[in-house]
C-alpha positions in Angstrom: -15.8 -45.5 10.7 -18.7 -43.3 10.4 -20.5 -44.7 13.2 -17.2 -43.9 15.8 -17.3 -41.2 14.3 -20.9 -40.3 15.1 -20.5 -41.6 18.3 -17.1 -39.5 19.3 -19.2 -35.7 18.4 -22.2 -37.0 20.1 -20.0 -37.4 22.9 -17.8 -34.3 22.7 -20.9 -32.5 22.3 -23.6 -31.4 24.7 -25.9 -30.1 22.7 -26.6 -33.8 20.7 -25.8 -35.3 24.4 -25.7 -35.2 28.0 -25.4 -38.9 28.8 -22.9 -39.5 31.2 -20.0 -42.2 30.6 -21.7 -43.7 34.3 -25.1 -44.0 32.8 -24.0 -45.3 29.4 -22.3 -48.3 31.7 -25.4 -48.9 33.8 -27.4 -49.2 30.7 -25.2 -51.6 29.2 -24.8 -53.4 32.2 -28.4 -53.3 34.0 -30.0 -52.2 31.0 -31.6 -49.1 32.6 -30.6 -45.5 35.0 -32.3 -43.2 36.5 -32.7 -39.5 36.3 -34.3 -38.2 39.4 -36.8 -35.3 39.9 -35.8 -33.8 36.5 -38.9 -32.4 36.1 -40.3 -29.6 38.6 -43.5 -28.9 40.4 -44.6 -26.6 38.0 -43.9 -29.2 35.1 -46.1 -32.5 36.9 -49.1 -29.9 37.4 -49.2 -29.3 34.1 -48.7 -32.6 33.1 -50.9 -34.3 35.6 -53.3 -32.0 34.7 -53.6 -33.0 31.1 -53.6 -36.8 31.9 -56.7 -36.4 34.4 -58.4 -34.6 31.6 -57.8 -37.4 29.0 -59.0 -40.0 31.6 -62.0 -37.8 31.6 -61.9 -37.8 27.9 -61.9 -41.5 27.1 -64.2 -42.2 30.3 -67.0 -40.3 28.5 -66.1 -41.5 25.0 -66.4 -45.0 26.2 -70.0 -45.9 25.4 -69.4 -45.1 22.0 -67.5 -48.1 21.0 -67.6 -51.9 21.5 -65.5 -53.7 24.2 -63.1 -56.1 23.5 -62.2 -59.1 25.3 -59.1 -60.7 25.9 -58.2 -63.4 28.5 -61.4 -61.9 29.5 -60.4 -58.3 30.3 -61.6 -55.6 28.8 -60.3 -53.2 25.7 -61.3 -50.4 23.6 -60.5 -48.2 20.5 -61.0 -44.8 21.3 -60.2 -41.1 20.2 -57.1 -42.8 18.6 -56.1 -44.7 21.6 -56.3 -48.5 22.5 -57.6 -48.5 26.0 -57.1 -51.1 28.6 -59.3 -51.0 31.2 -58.7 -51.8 35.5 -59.3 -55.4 35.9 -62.0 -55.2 38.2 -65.0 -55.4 36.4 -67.4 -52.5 36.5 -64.4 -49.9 37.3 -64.4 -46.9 34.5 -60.5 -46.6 35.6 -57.8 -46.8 32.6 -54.9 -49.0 33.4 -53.0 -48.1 30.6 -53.5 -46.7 26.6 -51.5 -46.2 23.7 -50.7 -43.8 22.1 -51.6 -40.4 24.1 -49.7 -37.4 22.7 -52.8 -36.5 20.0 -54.7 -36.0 22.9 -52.3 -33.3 24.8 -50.3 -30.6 23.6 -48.9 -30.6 26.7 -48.0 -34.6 26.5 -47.2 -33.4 22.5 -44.5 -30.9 23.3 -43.0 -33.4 26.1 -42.0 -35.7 23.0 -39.3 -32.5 22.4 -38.0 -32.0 25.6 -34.3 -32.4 25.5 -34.3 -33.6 29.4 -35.9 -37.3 27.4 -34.4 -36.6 23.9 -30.7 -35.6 24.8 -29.6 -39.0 27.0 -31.5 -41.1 24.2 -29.7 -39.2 21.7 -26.1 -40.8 23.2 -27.6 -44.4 24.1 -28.2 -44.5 20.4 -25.3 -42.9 19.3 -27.0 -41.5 16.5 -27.0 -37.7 16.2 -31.1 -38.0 15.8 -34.4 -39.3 16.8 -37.6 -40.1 16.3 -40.8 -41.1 18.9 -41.8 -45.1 18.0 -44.7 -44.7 21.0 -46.2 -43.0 23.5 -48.1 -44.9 26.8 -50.2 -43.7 29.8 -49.9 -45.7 32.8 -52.5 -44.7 35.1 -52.4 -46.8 38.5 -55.5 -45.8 41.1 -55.8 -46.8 44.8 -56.5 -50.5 44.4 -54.7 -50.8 41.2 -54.0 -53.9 39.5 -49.8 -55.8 39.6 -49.0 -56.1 35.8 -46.8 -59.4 35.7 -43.4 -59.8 34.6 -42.8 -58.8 30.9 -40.4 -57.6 28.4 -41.6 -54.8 26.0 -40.0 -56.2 22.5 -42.6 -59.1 22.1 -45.4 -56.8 22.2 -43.5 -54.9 19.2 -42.0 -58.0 17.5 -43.9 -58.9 14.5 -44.1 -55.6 12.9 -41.2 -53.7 14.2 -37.9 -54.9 13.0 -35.7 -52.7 14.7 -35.9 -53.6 18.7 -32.6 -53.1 19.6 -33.1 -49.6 18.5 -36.0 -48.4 21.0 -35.2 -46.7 24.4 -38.0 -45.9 26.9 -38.2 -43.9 29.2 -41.1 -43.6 32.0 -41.9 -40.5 33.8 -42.9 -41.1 37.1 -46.2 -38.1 37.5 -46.3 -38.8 41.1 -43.9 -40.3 44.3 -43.4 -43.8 43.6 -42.9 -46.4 46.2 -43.3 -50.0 46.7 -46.6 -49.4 48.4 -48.5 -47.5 45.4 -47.1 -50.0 42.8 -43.9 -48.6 41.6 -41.6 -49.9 38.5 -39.8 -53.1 39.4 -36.8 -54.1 37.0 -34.5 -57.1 36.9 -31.1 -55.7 35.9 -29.4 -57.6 33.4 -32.3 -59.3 32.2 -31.9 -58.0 28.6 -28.7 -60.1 28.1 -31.3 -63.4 28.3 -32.8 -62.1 25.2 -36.5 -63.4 24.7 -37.5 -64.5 28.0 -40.1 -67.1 27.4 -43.7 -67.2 29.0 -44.6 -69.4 32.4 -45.5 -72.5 32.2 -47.5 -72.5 34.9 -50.6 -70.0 33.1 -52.5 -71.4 30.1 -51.5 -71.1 26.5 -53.8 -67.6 26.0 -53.1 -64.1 23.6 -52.1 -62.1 27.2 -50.0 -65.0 29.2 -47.7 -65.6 26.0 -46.6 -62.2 26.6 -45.4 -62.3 29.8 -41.6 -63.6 31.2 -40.8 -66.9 33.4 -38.8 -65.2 36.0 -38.1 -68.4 37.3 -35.3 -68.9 34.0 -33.4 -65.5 35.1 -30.8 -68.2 37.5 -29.0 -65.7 39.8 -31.0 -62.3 38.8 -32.7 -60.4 41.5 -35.8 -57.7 40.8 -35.3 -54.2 42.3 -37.7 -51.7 43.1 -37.5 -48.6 41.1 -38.6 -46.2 43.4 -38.0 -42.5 43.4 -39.3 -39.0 43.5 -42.1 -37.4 41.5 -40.5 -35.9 38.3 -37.9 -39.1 37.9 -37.5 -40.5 34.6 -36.3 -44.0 34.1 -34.6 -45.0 30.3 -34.5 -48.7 29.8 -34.7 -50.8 26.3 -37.0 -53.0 24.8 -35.8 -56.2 26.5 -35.2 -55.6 30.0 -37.6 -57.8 32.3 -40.0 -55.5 34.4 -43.7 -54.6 36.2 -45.1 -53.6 38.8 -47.7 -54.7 41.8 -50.4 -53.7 42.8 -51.4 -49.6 44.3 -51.9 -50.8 48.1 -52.1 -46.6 48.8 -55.0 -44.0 48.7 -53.2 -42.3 46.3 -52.7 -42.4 42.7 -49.1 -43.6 40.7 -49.2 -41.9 37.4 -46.8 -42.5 34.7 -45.9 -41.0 31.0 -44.1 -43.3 28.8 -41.9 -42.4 25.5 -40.1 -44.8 23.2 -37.4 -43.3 21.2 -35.7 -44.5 18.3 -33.3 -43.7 15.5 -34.3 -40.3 13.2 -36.2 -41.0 10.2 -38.2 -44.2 11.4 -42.2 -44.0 12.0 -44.5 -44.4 14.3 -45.3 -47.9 15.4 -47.8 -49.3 12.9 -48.0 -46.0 10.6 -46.0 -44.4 7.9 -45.8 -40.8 10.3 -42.2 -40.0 11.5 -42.6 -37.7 14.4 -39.3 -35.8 14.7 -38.9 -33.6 18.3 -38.9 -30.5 16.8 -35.9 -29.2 18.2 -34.0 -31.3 15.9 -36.0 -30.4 13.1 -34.1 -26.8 13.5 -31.2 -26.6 15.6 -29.9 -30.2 16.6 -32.1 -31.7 13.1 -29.8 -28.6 11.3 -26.3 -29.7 13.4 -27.0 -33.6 13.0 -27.1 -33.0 8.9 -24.0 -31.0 8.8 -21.8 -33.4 10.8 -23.4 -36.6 8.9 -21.9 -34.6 5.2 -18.9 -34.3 7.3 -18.7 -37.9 8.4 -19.3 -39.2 4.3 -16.7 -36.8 3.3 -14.3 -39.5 4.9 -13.2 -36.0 8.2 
């Protein structure tokens, strides 16, 4: 009972969560929603501000370390950050790293905004969360596709809670099909681990990615929408994007929740928002003393 329970005051109660009953059936069903333009102008120049200055960060950080190959493309440990680099060789461009927020404040205190925290909050009807990761998509003019993937089987082998993660990616910028937007394949998730193509050779990279060509009957939409949109999806939703074919940047913030109390992918930190280490943290402990005492 005590998780109907949970469930029913998170639900009655906006302060824990704002999900709607529409976007709770679209992410059962599709497996993501969006919320569009939550964030204002003020908000993106703030926040594309800090990314541009940890691009410039890791850009002059990166002679300092050794480059790592994989399926020939090139990777790096730096300032706490696994770095992949644009494909093209020779191009100081990030394509994406991971983590970000010890790098910020500003990408730091986004972890606690309720505008990410409270929908998350109801898709995992628990009272409580905690940050698993944090990602920074940068995607330049001339910006690599990344192929079809899911998310869990880059987590698998030392996370044993996937179907507890919710992402959601903040689009920094417009994006269109033209500069490389998010593409999704709704209901994707129920084919659980979607296996690799047969077509690419047997390497570390390729095994990661999804046959698209198994998904009988599923058909890939374009997730486009407005600067300031965030998109929650989960861990096994089938997705990626092509390439930036415009003169302009598409920038994107990425945050995985999960239930309260877990850590940080790969360390023994648990990074609570800290709203709910007061307020919502302080509401969440009352009602779970009231749920054990059998109310």
């Amino acid at each position: 009972m005590e998780s109907a329970q949970t469930l029913d005051a998170i639900n009655s109660n906006p302060v824990l969560s704002d999900l709607t009953e529409a976007e709770r059936e679209a992410y059962r069903e599709r497996c993501y929603f969006i919320r569009r333009a939550i964030f204002n102008e003020r908000d993106l120049v703030k926040l594309r501000t800090a990314v541009e200055n940890i691009h410039r960060k890791i850009v002059a950080a990166a002679d300092s370390a050794e480059v790592e190959r994989i399926d020939g493309l090139r990777f790096q440990d730096l300032l706490g950050s696994r770095i992949k680099w644009e494909w093209k060789e020779g191009v100081t461009q990030i394509r994406s790293m991971e983590p970000v927020f010890h790098l910020s404040p500003a990408v730091d205190d986004l972890i606690d905004d309720d505008r990410l925290c409270s929908p998350i909050r109801g898709l995992l009807e628990t009272p409580e969360v905690s940050l698993f990761t944090d990602k920074l998509n940068f995607k330049r003019p001339g910006g690599a596709p990344f192929p079809w993937h899911q998310d869990a089987p880059y987590w698998a082998f030392r996370c044993k809670h996937l179907d507890q993660l919710v992402s959601v990616q903040i689009y920094l910028d417009e994006a269109t099909e033209q500069n490389g937007c998010l593409w999704a394949i709704p209901g994707s998730h129920r084919h659980g681990h979607v296996k690799p193509p047969k077509d690419r050779p047997d390497t570390p990279l390729n095994r990661l990615y999804s046959d698209v060509g198994t998904l009988d009957g599923l058909s890939p939409e374009p997730l486009v929408a407005p600067a300031g949109s965030a998109i929650f999806f989960n861990s096994w939703v089938v997705h990626g994007s092509k390439g930036n074919a415009s003169d302009n940047s598409r920038r994107a913030l990425v945050m995985t929740y999960q239930p309260g109390g877990l850590p940080l992918r790969e360390t023994d930190v648990v990074r609570t928002p800290r709203r709910e280490r007061g307020g919502v943290g302080a509401l969440a402990g009352r009602l779970k003393a009231l749920f054990k005492g059998g109310a």
